[in-house]
C-alpha positions in Angstrom: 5.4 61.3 104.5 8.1 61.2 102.0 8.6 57.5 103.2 5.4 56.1 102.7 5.2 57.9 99.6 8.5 56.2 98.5 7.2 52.8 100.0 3.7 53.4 98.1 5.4 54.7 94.9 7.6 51.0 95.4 4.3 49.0 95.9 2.7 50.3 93.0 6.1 50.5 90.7 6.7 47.0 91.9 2.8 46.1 91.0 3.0 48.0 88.2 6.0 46.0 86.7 4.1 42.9 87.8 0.6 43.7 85.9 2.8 44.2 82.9 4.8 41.3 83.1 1.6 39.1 83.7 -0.2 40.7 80.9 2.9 39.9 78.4 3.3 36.4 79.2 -0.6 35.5 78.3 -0.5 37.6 74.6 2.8 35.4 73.5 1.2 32.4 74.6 -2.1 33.7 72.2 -0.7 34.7 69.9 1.7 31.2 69.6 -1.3 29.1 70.0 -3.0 31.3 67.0 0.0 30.5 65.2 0.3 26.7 65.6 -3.6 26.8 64.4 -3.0 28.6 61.2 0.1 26.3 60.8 -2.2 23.4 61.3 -4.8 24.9 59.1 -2.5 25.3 55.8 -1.1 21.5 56.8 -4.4 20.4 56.4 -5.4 22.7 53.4 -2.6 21.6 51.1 -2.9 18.2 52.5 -6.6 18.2 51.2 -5.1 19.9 48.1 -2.3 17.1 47.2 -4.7 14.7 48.5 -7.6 15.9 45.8 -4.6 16.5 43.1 -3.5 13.3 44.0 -7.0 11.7 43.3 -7.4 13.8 39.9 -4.0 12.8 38.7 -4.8 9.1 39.6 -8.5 9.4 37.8 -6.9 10.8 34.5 -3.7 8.3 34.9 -6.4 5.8 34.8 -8.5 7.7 32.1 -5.4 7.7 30.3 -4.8 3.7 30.4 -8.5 3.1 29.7 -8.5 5.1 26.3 -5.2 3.7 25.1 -6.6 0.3 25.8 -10.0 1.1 24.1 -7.7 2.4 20.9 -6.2 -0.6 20.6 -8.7 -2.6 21.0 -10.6 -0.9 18.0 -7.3 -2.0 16.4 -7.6 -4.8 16.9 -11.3 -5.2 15.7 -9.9 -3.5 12.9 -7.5 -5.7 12.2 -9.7 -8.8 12.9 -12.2 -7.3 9.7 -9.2 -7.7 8.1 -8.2 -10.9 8.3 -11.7 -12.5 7.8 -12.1 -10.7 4.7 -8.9 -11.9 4.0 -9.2 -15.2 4.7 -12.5 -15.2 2.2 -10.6 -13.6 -0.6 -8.4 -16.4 -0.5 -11.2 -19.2 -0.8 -11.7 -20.9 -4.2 -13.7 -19.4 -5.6 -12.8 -15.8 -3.9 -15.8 -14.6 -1.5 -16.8 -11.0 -1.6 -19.4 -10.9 1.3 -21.8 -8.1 1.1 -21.5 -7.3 5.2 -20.5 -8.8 8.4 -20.4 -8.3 11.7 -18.5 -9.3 15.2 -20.9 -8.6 18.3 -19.9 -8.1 21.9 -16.3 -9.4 21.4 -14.5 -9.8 24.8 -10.8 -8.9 25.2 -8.5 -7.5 27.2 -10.3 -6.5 29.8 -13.0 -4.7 27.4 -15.1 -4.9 24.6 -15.6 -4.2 21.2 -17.8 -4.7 18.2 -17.3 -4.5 14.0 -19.1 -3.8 11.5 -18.3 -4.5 8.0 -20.4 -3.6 4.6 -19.1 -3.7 1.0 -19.7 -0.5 -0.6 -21.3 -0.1 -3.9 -18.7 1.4 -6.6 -19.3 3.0 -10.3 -16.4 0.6 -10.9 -17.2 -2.7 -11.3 -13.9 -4.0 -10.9 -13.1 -2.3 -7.0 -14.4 -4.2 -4.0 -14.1 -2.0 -1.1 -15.6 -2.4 2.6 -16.7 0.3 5.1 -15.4 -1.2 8.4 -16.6 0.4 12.0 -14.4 -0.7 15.1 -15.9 0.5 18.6 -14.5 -0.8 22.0 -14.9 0.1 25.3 -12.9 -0.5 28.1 -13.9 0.8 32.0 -16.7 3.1 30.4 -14.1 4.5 27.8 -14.8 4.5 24.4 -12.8 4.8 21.3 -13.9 4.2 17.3 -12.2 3.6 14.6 -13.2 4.1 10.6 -11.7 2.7 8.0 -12.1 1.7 4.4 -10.4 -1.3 2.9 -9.8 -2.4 -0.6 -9.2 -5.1 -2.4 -5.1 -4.8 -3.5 -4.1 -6.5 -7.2 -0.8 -7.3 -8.4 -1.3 -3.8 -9.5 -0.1 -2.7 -6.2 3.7 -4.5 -6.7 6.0 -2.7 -9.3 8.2 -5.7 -9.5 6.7 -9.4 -8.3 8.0 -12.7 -8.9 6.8 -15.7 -8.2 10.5 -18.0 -9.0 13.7 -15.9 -8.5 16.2 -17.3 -11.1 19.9 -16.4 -11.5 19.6 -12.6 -12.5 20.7 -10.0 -10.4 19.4 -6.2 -9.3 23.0 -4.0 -10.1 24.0 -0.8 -9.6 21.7 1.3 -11.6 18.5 -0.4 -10.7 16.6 2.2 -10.0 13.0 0.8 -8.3 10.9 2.8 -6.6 7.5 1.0 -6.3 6.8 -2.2 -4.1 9.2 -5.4 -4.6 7.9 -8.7 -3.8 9.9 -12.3 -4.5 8.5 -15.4 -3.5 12.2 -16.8 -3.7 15.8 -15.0 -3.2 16.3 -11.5 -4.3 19.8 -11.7 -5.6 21.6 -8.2 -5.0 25.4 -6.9 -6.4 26.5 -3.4 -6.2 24.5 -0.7 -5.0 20.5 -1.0 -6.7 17.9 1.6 -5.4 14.7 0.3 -3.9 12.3 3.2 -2.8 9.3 1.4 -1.4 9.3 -1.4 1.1 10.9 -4.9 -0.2 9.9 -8.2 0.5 10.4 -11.6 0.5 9.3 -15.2 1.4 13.0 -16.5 1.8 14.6 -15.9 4.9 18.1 -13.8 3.4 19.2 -12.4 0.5 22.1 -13.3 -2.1 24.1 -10.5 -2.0 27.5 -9.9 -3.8 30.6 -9.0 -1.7 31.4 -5.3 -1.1 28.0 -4.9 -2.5 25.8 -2.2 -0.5 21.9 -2.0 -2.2 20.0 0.8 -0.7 16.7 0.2 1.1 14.9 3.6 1.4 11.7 1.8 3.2 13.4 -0.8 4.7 12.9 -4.7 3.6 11.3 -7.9 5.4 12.2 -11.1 4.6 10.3 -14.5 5.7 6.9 -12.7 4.7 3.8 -15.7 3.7 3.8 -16.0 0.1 1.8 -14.8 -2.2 0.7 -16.9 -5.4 0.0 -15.9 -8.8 -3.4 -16.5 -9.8 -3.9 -20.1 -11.8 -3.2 -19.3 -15.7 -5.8 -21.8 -16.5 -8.6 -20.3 -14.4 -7.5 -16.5 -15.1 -7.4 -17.1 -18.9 -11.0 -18.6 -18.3 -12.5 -15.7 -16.4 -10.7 -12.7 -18.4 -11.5 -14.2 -21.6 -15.5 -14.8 -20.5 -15.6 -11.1 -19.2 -14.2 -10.1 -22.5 -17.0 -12.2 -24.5 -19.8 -10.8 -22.4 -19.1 -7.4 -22.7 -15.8 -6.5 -23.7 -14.1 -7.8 -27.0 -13.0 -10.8 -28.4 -10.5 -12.1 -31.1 -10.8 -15.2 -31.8 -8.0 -18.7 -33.0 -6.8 -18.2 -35.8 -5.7 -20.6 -38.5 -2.1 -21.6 -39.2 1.0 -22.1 -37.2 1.8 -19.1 -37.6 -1.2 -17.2 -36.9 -0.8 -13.4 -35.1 -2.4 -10.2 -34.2 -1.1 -6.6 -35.0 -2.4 -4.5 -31.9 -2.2 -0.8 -31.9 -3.6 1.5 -29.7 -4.7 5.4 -31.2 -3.5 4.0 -34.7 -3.4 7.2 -36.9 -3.9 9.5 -34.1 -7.5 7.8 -33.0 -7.0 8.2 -29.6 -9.5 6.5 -27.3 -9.7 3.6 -29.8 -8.0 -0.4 -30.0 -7.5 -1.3 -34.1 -6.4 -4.6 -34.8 -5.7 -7.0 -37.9 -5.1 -11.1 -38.0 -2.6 -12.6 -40.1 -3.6 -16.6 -41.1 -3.7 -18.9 -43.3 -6.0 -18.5 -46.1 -6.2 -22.1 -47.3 -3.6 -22.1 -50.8 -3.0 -19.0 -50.7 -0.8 -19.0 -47.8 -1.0 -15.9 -45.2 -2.5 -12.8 -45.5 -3.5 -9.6 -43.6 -6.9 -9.4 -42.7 -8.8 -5.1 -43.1 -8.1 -3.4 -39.9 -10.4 -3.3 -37.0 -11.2 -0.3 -34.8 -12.8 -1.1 -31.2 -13.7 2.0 -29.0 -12.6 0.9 -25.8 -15.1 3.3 -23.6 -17.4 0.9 -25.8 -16.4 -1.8 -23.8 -16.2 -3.1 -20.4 -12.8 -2.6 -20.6 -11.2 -6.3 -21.1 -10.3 -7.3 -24.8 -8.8 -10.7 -25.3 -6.8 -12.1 -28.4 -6.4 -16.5 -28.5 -3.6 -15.7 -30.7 -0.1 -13.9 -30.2 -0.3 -10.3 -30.1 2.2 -7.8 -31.3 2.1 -4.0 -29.5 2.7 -0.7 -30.0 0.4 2.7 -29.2 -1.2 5.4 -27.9 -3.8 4.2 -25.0 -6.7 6.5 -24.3 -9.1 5.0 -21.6 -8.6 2.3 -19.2 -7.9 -1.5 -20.5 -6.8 -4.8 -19.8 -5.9 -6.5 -22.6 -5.0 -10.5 -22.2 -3.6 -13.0 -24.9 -3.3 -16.8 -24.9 0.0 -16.4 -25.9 2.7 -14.8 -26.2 2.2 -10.8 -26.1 5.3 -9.0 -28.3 6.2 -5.1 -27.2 7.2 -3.6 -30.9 7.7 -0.2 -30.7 6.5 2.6 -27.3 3.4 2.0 -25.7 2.7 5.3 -24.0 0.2 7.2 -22.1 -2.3 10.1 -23.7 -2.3 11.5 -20.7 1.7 11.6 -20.1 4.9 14.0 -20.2 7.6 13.2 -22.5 10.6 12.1 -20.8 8.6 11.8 -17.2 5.6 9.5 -17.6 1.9 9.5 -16.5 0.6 12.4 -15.4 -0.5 12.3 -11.6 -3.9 11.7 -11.5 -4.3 10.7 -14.6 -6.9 8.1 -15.7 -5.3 6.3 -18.5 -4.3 2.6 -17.2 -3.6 -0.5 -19.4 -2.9 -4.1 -18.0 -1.7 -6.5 -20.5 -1.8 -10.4 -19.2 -0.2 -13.0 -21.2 -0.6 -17.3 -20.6 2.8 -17.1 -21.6 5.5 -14.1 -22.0 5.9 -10.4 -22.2 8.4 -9.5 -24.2 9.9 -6.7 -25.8 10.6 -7.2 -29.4 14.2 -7.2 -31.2 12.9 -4.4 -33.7 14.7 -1.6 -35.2 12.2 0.6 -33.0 13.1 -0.2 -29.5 17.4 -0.6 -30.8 17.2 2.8 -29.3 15.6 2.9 -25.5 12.1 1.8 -25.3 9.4 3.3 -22.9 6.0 1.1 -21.9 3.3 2.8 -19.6 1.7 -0.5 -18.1 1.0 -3.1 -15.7 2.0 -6.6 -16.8 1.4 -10.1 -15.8 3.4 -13.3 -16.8 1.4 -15.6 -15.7 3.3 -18.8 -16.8 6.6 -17.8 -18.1 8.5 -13.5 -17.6 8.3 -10.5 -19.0 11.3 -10.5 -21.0 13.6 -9.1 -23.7 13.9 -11.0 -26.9 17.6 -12.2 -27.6 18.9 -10.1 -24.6 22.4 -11.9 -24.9 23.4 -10.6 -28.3 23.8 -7.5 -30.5 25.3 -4.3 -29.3 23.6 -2.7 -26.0 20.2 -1.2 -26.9 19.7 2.0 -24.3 17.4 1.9 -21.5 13.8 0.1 -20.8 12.2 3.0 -19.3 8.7 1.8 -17.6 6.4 3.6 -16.0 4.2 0.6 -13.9 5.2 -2.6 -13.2 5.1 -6.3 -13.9 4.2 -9.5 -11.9 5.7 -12.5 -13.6 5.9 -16.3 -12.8 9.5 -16.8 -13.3 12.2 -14.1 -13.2 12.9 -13.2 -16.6 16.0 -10.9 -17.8 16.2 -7.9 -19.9 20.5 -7.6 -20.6 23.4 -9.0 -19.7 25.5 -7.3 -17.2 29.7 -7.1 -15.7 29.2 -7.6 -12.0 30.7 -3.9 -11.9 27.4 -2.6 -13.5 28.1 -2.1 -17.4 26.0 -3.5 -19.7 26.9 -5.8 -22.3 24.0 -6.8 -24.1 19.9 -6.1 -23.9 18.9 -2.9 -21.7 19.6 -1.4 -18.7 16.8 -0.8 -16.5 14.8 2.4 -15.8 11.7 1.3 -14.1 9.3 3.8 -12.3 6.2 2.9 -10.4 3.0 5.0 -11.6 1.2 6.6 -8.2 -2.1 6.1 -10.6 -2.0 2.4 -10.2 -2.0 2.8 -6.1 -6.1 2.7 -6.3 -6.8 2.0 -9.4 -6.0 -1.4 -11.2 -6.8 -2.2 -15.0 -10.1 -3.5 -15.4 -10.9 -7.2 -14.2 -7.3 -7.4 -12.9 -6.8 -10.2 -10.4 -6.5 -9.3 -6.5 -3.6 -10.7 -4.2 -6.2 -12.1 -1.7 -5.0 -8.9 0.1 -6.6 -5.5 1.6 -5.4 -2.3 1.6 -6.5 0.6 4.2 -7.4 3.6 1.6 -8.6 5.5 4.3 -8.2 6.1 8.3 -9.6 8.4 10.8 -10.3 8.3 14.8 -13.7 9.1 15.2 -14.5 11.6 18.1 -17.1 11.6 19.4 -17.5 8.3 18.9 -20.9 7.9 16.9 -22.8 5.1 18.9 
């Protein structure tokens, strides 16, 4: 009995230990098999995850490209609106078209489309354009707004059409924009705080000299001519008959105009007399006249020469035949003593001369002299009478600028800096002049953008 119990309690022991050896091996096989199927499962999940991230990244990538091209490509529409209204500014006569339009224009792999429309202004003198630019590239669209303006020689605090033998030293101080049509001749260290350019391909520059270009310069630029004195002095002169004021020829050789502006504190006003000959009695002086200037359209001419001085209250051109003499401060109403215009201001005089600008040898301006203007030479410089003699007179303080046909000069000068004769120079641009010229002032066949923006949503 105890045998067979042993051999029975074998049997089973030894199926017992078989049973649970058979019913290990099958659970680690499940449960390795469950585990290669989740394994396989995440594979496949972040494979379809990369995969889908993949495809996102690749559809904005593309997205991406699509809208830079589109940008550009309003750009460029942009830039086309530009150039033709450009191109008809520079026509003789200059064309001021009242809209245009480029339709469906294929490039680069898009397409875009411009319009263009002059706006109407309460000035008569500002031609300005409202100029759409929308392009589309792959079904991405970008627009662009902008709003262009005819730029004058308003817009250049120094311009010159001929560059002669006179030099920018150390102590120029100019910080508006600086144009030459020939070489810029440099010595020293000058300041130039806008952008300077030029149509010759290098400067003259002094040894050991180091000028300073806060906005950079480009030389080799197209160049830019002055307007034709003939047909200027035509049109400003005609304006100034219409609806402005004009002073006519006078008799005598030596035939002039006294000019003052606010004369005895009349702010707001132009008073004038003529000095001729009066058959045998020689010369005299004619009464004062007083012209309200916001009585005008704002251009006043004079057929004779025209000797300066004032106050200016308003906005003015005024223009001469001949020869236009600087005697004493010509300021602003709307000015601080000792820093100019007042930002924002709305006083603005032009003076264009056939001839020469020049500031007077009189016992006012032996001590510094300050002018608030924009000035045009349009045959000769704006100059400094008998700037190589006499003891040095102080500084030429300006607050504006001057475009002149030849380069004229205002002192003489060691190549060290020190003056010797005339003025030194103290020129300032006035901000004021940026968008808004003197009245009838001639344009540069040129366009300025006064405004930008990216439109979005594009409005289609």
């Amino acid at each position: 009995m105890r045998e067979r119990d042993r051999s029975s309690d074998r049997s089973r022991g030894a199926a017992g230990v078989r049973r649970v050896a058979l019913t290990g091996r099958r659970g680690e096989r499940g449960a390795s098999l469950i585990a290669v199927m989740a394994l396989i499962t995440a594979v496949l999940i972040v494979g379809a995850a990369l995969f889908a991230l993949g495809t996102g990244e690749s559809d904005i990538v593309e997205y991406g490209v699509d809208d830079a091209r589109a940008f550009y490509l309003a750009e460029g529409g942009l830039d086309r609106a530009r150039s033709w209204l450009e191109g008809n500014a520079v026509k003789d006569p200059p064309v001021y078209p009242s809209s245009g339009e480029f339709a469906d224009q294929i490039l680069g792999g898009g397409e875009y489309d411009v319009v263009i429309e002059q706006q109407a202004s309460a000035n008569p003198w500002i031609v300005e354009y409202d100029v759409v630019s929308t392009a589309e590239v792959d079904g991405v669209t970008r627009q662009i707004h902008a709003v262009l303006r005819h730029e004058t020689f308003a817009q250049y605090m120094y311009f010159a059409d001929h560059m002669d033998a006179i030099w920018f030293i150390t102590g120029d101080s100019l910080d508006g924009r600086v144009h030459a049509n020939g070489h810029i001749r440099l010595t020293g260290s000058p300041w130039f705080g806008m952008k300077v350019t030029s149509s010759q391909n290098e400067f003259i520059i002094w040894q050991d000299s180091d000028p300073i270009f806060e906005a950079g310069y480009e030389l080799g630029v197209p160049e830019i001519p002055l307007p034709i004195t003939h047909d200027l002095v035509n049109e400003l002169s005609q304006e100034a008959a219409l609806d402005g004021h004009h002073a006519g020829s006078l008799s005598g050789s030596n035939a002039k105009y006294e000019v003052e502006l606010g004369r005895n504190g009349n702010l707001g006003y132009l008073s004038y007399r003529s000095y001729e000959r009066q058959g045998w009695w020689g010369y005299q002086w004619s009464d004062w006249q007083n012209v309200p200037i916001d009585a005008t359209n704002g251009i006043i001419w004079f057929d004779e020469p025209v000797y300066l001085k004032g106050v200016l209250d308003g906005q003015l051109t005024l223009g001469c035949s001949e020869n236009i003499y600087i005697v004493d401060d010509i300021t602003y109403e709307e000015s601080i003593p000792g820093h100019g215009p007042i930002p924002g201001g709305n006083d603005i005089l032009g003076m264009v001369s056939a001839e020469n600008i020049i500031v007077a040898e009189t016992a006012a301006n032996y001590d510094d002299v300050e002018i608030h203007a924009h000035m045009m030479a349009l045959h000769q410089s704006f100059t400094v009478e008998d700037y190589t003699h006499g003891a040095p007179r102080g500084d030429l303080i300006l607050y504006g600028g001057f475009a002149q046909k030849k380069q004229g000069a205002v002192g003489q000068f060691h190549h060290n800096g020190s003056l010797i004769h005339g003025y030194s120079k103290d020129y300032h641009y006035d901000p004021n002049l940026i968008l808004n010229s003197p009245p009838g002032y001639p344009p540069t066949g040129k366009y300025l953008i006064v405004l930008w923006e990216d439109v979005y949503p594009p409005v289609l």
